[in-house]
C-alpha positions as CSV (number, residue, x, y, z in Angstrom):
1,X,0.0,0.0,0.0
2,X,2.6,2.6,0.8
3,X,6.9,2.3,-0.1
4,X,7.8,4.3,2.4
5,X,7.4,3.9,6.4
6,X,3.8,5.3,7.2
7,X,3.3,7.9,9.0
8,X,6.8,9.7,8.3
9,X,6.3,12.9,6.7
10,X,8.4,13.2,3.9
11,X,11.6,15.1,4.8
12,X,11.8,12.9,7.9
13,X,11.4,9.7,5.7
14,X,14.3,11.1,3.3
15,X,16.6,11.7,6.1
16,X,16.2,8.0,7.6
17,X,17.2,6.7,4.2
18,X,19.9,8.5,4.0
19,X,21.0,8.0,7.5
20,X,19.5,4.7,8.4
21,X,19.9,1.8,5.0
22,X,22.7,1.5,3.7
23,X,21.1,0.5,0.1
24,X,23.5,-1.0,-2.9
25,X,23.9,0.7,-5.9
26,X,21.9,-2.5,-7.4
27,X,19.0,-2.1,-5.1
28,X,19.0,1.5,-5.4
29,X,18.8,0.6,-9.8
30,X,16.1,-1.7,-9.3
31,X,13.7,0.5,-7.0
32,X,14.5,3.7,-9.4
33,X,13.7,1.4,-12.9
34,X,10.4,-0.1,-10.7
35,X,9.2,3.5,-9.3
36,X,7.8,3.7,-13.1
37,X,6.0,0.4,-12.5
38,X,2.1,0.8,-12.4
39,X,2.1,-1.8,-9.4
40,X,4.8,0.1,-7.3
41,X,3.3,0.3,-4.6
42,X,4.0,-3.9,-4.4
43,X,8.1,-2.9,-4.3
44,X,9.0,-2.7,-0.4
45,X,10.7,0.2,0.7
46,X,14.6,0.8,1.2
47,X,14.7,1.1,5.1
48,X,12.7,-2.5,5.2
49,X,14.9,-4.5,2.8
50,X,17.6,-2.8,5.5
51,X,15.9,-4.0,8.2
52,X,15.9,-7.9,6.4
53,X,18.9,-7.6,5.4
54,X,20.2,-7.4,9.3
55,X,17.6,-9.8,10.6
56,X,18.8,-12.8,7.9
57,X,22.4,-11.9,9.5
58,X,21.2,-12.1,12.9
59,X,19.5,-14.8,12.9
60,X,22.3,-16.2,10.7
61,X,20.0,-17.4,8.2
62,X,21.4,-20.1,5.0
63,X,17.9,-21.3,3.9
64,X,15.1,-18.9,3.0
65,X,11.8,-18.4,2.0
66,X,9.8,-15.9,0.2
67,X,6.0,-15.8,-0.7
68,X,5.5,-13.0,-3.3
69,X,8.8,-11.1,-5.4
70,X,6.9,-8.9,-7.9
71,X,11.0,-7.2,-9.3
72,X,12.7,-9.0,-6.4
73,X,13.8,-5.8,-4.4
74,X,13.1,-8.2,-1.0
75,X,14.8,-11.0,-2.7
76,X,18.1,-9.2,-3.6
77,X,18.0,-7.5,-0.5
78,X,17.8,-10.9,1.4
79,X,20.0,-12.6,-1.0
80,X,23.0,-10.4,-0.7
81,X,23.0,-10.7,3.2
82,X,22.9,-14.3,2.5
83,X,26.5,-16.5,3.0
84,X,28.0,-18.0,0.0
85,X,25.6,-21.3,1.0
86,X,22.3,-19.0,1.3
87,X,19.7,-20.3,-0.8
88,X,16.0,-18.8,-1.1
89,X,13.4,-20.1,-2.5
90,X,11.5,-17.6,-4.4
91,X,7.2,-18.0,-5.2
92,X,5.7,-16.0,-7.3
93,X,2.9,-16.5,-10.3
94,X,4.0,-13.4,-12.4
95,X,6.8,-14.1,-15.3
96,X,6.9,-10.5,-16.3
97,X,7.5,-9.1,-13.1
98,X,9.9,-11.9,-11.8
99,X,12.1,-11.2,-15.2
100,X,12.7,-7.9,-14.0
101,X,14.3,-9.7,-10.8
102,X,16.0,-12.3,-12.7
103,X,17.8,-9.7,-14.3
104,X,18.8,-7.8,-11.0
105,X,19.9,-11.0,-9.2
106,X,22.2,-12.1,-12.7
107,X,23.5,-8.4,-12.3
108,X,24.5,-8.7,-8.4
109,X,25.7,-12.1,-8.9
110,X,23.3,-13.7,-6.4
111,X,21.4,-15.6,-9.4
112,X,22.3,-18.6,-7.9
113,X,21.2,-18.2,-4.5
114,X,17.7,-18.1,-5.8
115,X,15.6,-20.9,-6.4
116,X,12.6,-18.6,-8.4
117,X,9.4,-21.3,-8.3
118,X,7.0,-19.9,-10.5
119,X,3.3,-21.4,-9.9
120,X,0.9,-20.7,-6.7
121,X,3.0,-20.3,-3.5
122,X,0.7,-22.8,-1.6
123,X,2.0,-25.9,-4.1
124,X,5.2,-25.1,-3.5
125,X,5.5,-24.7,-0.1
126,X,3.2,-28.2,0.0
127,X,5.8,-29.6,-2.4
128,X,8.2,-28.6,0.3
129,X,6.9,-30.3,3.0
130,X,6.1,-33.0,1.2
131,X,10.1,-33.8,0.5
132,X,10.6,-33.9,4.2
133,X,12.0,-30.1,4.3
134,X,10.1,-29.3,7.7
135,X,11.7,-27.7,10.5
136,X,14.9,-27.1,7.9
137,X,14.4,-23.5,6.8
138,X,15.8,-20.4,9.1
139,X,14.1,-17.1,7.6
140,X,10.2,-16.2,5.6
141,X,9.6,-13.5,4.2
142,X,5.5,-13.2,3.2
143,X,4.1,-10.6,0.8
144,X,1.4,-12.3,-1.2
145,X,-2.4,-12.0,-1.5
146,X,-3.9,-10.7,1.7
147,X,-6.7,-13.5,1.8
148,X,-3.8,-16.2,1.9
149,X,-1.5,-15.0,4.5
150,X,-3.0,-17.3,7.1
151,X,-2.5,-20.2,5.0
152,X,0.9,-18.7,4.2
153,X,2.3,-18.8,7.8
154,X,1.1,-22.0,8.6
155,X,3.4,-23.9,6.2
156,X,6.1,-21.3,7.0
157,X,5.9,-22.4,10.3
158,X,6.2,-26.3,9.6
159,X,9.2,-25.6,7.3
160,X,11.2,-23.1,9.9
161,X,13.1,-24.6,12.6
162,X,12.7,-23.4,16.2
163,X,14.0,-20.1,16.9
164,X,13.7,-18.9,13.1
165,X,11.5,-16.2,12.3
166,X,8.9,-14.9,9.4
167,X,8.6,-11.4,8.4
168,X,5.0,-10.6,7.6
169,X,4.1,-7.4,5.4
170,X,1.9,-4.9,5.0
171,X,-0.3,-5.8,8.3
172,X,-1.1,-1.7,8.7
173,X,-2.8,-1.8,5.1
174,X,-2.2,1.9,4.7
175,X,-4.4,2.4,7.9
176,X,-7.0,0.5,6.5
177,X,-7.1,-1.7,10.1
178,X,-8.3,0.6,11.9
179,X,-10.9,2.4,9.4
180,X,-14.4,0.9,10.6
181,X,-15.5,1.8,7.4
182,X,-13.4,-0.1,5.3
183,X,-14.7,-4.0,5.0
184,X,-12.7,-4.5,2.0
185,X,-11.7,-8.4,1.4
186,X,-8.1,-7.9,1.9
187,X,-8.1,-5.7,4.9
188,X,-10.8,-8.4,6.7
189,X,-8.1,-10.5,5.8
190,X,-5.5,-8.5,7.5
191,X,-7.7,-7.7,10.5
192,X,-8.1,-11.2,11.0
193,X,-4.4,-12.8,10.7
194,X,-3.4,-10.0,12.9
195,X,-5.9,-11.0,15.7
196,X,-5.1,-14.4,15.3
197,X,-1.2,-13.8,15.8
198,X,-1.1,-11.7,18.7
199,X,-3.0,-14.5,20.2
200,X,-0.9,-17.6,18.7
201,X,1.2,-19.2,21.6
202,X,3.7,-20.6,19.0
203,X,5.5,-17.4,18.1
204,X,7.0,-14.6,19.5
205,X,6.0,-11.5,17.8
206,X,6.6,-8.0,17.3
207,X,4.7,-5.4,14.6
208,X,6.6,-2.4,13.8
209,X,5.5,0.7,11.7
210,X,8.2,0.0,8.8
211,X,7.1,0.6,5.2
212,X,3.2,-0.6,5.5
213,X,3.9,-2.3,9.0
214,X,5.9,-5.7,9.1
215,X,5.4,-8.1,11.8
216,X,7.9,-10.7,13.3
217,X,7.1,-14.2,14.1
218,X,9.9,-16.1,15.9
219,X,8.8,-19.6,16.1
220,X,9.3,-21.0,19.4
């Protein structure tokens, strides 16, 4: 809904770029070439692929997830703070977008780091669990359809081992949560999964007001 943290005005927002995310030269190429893209609102902003960035390192992350990469800024982002053994795998259902990220990763030289799966998240993540991959993945990042984020986490949370965490975005919705107003399927959707975390016993969690809000899960 938004690419830049909500509620900043905007020469407050400029300064914590400048002072606060240290962005690439290659993520700084790929956000200027998608800023023309009629879905870039989708592209997450500079300080959040920061904030990954140093949560993948932290939590010394080698196997990844992501559920939605429209022109792979989170991907790159993720990728780059990645080992030489980091490996994400990638879903996404849109070849026209993800070509656009294909061609950033090749570019950065993280190409091969990235396991791009292109059909509905859901079968892949299935596929995953399927071929015994439970319990054997350290970081998620989730930023798909709204309706599906529920159904998202819950296979994210079979594949991460204990102690690894999923970064959920967009959970603000522009403000949308709290406008009574607003009954819109996607931010029921939102509503809901947010309810449903704060109260889920299996996580630790944390929502912050970065980009469009992200929350953390840390699977216990």
């Amino acid at each position: 809904m938004t690419t830049k943290s909500i509620g900043l005005a905007e020469p407050l927002y400029r300064y914590l770029i400048a002072h606060g995310a240290r962005e690439p030269a290659v993520l700084a190429a790929l956000r200027e070439e998608t800023a023309s893209h009629p879905m870039v609102r989708m592209q997450i902003s500079p300080d959040q692929g920061a904030l990954m960035a140093m949560l993948v390192r932290l939590v010394g992350a080698r196997r990844c997830l992501e559920v939605g990469v429209f022109t792979g800024y989170s991907s790159l982002a993720v990728a780059l703070a990645l080992p030489a053994d980091g490996r994400i795998v990638a879903c996404d259902v849109n070849e026209e977008w993800t070509d656009i990220a294909r061609r950033y990763w090749q570019q950065a030289g993280v190409a091969n780091k990235i396991d791009l799966q292109l059909r509905p998240a859901l079968e892949t993540l299935d596929s995953l669990l399927s071929d015994g991959a439970a319990g054997t993945f350290d970081f998620a990042f989730i930023d798909a359809d709204k309706t599906s984020y529920e159904a998202y986490v819950e296979r994210a949370l079979e594949l991460l081992r204990p102690g690894g965490l999923i970064v959920v975005d967009n959970v603000l919705w522009g403000g949308s949560v709290v406008d009574a107003d607003n009954n819109e399927a996607d931010t029921e959707a939102i509503r809901a999964f947010n309810a449903r975390r704060v109260a889920d016993e299996r996580v630790d969690l944390v929502m912050l007001p970065v980009a469009d809000g992200v929350t953390l899960l840390r699977k216990r």
